[in-house]
Structures are given as C-alpha cells and as structure tokens.
Backbone as a chain_set.jsonl record, in Angstrom:
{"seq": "XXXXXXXXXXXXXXXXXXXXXXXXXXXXXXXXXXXXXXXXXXXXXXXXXXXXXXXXXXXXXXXXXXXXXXXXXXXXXXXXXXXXXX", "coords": {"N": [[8.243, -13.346, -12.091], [5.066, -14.976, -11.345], [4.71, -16.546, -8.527], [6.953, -17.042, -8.187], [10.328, -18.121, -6.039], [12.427, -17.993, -3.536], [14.321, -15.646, -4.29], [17.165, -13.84, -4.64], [19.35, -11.215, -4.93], [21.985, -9.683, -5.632], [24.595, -7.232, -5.737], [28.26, -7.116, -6.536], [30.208, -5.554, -6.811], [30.923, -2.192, -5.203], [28.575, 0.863, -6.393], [27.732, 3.774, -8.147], [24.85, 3.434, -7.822], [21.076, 2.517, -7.407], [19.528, -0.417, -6.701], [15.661, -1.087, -7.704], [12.842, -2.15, -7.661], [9.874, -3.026, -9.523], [6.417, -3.185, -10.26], [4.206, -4.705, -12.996], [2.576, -2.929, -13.481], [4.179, -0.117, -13.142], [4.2, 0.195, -10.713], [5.994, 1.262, -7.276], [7.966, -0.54, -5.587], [10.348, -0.579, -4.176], [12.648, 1.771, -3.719], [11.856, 3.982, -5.99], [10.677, 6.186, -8.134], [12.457, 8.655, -7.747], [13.35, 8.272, -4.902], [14.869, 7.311, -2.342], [15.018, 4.432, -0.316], [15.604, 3.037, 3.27], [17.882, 0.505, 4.597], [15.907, -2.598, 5.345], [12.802, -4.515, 5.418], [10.203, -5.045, 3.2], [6.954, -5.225, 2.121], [5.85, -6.48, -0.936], [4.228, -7.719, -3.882], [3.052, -10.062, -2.21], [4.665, -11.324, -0.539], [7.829, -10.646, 1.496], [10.183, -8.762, 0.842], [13.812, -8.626, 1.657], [15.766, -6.019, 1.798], [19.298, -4.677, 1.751], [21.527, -2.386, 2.388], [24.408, -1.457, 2.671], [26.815, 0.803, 2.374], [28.139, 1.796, -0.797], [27.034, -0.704, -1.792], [24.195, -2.902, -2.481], [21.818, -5.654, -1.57], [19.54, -7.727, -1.881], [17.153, -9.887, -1.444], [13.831, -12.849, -1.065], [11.851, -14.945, 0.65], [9.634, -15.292, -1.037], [6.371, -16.941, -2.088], [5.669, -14.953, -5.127], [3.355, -13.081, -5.477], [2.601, -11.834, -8.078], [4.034, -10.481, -11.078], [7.69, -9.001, -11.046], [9.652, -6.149, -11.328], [13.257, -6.134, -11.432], [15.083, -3.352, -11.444], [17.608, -0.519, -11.87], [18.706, 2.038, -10.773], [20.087, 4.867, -11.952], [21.154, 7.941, -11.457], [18.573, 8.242, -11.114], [17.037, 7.485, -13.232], [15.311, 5.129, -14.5], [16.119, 1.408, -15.32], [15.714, -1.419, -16.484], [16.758, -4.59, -15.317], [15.855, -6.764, -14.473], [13.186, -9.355, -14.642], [11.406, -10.72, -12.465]], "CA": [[7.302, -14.347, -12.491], [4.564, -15.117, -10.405], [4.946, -18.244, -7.963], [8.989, -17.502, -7.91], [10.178, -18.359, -4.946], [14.018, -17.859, -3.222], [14.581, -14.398, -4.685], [18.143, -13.194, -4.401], [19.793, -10.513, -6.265], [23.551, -8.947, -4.663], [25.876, -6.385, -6.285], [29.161, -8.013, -6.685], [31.262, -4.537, -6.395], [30.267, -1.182, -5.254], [28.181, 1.028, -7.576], [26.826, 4.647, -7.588], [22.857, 3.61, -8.169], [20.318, 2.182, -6.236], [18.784, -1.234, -7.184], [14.951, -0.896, -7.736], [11.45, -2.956, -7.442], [8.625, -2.406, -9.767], [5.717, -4.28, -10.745], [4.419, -4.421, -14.302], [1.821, -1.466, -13.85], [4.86, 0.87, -12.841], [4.168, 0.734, -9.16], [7.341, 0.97, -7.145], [8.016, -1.458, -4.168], [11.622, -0.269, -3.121], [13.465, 2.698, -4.426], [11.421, 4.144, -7.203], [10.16, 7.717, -8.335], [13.382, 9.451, -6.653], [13.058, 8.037, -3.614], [15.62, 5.885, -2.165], [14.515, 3.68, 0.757], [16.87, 2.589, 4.015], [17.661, -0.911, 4.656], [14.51, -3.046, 5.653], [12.2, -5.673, 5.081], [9.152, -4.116, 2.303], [5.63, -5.957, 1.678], [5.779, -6.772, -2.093], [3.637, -8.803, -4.675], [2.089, -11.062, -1.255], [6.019, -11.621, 0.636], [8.533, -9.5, 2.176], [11.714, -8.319, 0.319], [14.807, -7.813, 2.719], [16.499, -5.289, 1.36], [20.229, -4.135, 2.628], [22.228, -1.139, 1.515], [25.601, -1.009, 3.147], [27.457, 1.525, 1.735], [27.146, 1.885, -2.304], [26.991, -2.15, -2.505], [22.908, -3.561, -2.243], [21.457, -6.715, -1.631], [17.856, -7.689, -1.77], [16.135, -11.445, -1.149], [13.421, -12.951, -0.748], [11.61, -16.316, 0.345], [8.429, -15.895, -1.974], [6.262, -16.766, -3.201], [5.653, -13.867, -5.71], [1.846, -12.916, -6.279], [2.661, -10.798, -9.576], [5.335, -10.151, -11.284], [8.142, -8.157, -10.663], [10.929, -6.001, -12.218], [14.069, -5.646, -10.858], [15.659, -1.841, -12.197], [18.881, -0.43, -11.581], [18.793, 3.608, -11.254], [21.247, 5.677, -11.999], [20.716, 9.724, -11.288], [16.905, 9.002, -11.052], [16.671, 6.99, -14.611], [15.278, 3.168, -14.149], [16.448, 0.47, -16.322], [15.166, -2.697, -16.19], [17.528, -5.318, -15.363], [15.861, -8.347, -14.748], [12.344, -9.468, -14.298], [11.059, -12.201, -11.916]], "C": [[6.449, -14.716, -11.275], [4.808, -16.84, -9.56], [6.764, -18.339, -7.511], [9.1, -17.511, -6.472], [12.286, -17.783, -4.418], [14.866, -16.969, -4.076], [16.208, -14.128, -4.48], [19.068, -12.588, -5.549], [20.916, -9.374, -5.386], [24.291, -7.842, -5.856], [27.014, -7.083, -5.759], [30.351, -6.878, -6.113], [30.128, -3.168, -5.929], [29.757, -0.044, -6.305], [27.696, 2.204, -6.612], [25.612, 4.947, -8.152], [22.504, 2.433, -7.23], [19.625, 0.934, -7.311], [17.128, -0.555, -6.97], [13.843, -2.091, -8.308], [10.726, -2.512, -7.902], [7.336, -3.831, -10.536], [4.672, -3.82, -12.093], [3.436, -3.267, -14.574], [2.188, -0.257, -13.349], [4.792, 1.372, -11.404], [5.723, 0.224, -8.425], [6.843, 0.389, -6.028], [8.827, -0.81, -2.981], [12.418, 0.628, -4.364], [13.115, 3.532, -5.7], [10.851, 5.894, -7.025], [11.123, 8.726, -7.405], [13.669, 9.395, -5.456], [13.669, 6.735, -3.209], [15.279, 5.685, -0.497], [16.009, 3.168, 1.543], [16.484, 1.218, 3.671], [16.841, -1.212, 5.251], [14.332, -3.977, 4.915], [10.985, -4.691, 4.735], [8.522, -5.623, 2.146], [5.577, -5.549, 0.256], [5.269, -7.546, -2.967], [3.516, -10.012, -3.488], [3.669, -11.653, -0.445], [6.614, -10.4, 0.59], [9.937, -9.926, 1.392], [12.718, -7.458, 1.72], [15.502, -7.27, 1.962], [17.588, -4.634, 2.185], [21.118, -3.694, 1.671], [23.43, -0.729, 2.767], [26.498, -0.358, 2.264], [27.354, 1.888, 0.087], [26.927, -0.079, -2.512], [25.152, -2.231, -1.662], [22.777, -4.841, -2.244], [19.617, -6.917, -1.761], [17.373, -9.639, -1.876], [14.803, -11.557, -0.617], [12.439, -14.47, -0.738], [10.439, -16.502, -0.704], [7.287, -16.206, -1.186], [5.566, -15.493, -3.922], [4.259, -14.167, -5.548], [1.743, -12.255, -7.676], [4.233, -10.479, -9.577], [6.173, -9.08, -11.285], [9.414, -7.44, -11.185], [12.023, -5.804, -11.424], [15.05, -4.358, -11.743], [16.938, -1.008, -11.234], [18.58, 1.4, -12.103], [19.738, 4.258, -11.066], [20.622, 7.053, -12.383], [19.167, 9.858, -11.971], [16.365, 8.838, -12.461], [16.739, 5.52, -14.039], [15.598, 2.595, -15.379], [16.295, -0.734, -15.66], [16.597, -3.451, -16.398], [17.217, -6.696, -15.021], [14.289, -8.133, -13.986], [11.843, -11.075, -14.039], [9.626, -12.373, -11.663]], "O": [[7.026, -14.783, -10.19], [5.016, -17.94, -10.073], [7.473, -19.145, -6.908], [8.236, -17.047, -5.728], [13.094, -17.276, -5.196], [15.937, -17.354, -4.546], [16.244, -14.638, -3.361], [19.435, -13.093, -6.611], [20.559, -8.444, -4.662], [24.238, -8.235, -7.021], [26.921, -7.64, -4.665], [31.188, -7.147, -5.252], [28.927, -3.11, -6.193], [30.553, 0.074, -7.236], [27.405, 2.206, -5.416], [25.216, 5.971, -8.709], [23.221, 1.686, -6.563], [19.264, 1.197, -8.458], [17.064, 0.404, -6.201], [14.085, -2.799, -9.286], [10.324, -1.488, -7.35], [7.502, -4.926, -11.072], [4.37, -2.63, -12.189], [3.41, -2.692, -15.662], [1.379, 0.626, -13.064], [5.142, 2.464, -10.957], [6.413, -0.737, -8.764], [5.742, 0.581, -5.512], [8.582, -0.562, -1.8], [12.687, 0.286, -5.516], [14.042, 3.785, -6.47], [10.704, 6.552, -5.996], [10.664, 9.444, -6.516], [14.206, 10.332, -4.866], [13.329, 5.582, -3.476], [15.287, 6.58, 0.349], [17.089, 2.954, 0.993], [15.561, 0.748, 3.006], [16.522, -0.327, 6.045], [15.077, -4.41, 4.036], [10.649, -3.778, 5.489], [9.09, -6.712, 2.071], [5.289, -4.372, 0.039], [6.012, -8.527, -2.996], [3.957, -11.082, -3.908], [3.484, -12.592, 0.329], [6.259, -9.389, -0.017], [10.536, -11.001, 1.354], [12.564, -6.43, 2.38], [16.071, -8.046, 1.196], [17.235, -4.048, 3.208], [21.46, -4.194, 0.6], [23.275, 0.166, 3.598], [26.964, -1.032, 1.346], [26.248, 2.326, -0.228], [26.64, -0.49, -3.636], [24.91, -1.744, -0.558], [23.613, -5.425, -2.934], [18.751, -6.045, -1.683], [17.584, -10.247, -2.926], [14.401, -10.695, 0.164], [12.251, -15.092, -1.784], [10.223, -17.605, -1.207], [7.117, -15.915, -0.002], [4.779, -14.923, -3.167], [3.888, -15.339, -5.476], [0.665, -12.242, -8.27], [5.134, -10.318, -8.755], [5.601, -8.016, -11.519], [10.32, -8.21, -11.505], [11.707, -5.125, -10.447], [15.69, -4.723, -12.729], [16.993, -1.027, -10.005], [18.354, 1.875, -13.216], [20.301, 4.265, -9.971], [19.836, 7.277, -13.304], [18.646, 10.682, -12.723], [15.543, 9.606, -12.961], [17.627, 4.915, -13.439], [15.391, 3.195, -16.435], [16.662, -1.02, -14.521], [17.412, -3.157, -17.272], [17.991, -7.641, -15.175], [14.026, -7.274, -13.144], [11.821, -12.084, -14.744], [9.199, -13.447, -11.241]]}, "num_chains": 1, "name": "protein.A"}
C-alpha cells in the first residue's frame, strides 16, 4: 500500500524458496525472474528494503514510506506466488 511505513516480513522456520518483491506492473525489486539476490539493502518504491538471507531462513524490512505498492511473493523452483501485498 502506498504510504506504508515499518515494513517487516521474517520466516519463522527454514524453507527451500526465496521470498520475493514485486510491484503491481510485474517489475521485480528483490529476487524475481530466476534471479536470487545476496543479502543487502535494495532501492524500492522511493525507500530501501534490507534484505537478509542467512541460510534457507529470510528476512526483509523496511522503514518506508512506500511510493507504490508492493507485492510480497514467495518462490518456489522459479514459480512466484503472491503472499502478501503492502
């Protein structure tokens, strides 16, 4: 949603897929079109997403505020599924 602010989105256990960032005209941010990204801080919808990938568990936050909205997608063997959109 645009304007969101204090972003945070963790894996609870370890998992074998890659969280994923897209915004609603299919552009990827972080991890998208086969292409998995290290840990880092990514320029996204007008703030910076920290993204951290220790081992199969992910994290991702961020302070905001959004400029456009954003999906959060969960890929498994290089298939996105939307799992939550902010």
């Amino acid at each position: 949603m645009t304007g969101a602010r204090n972003i945070r989105v963790e894996e609870v256990a370890e998992a074998n897929n890659y969280l994923a960032i897209r915004n609603d005209a299919g552009r990827y941010y972080l991890n998208g079109h086969w292409y998995i990204q290290w840990s880092g801080d990514y320029e996204a919808a007008g703030t910076v997403i920290h993204y951290r990938r220790d081992g199969n568990r992910e994290s991702l936050d961020s302070p905001g505020p959004l400029t456009e909205p954003l999906h959060v997608m969960v890929s498994v063997a290089g298939i996105e599924t939307p799992l939550r959109s902010c």
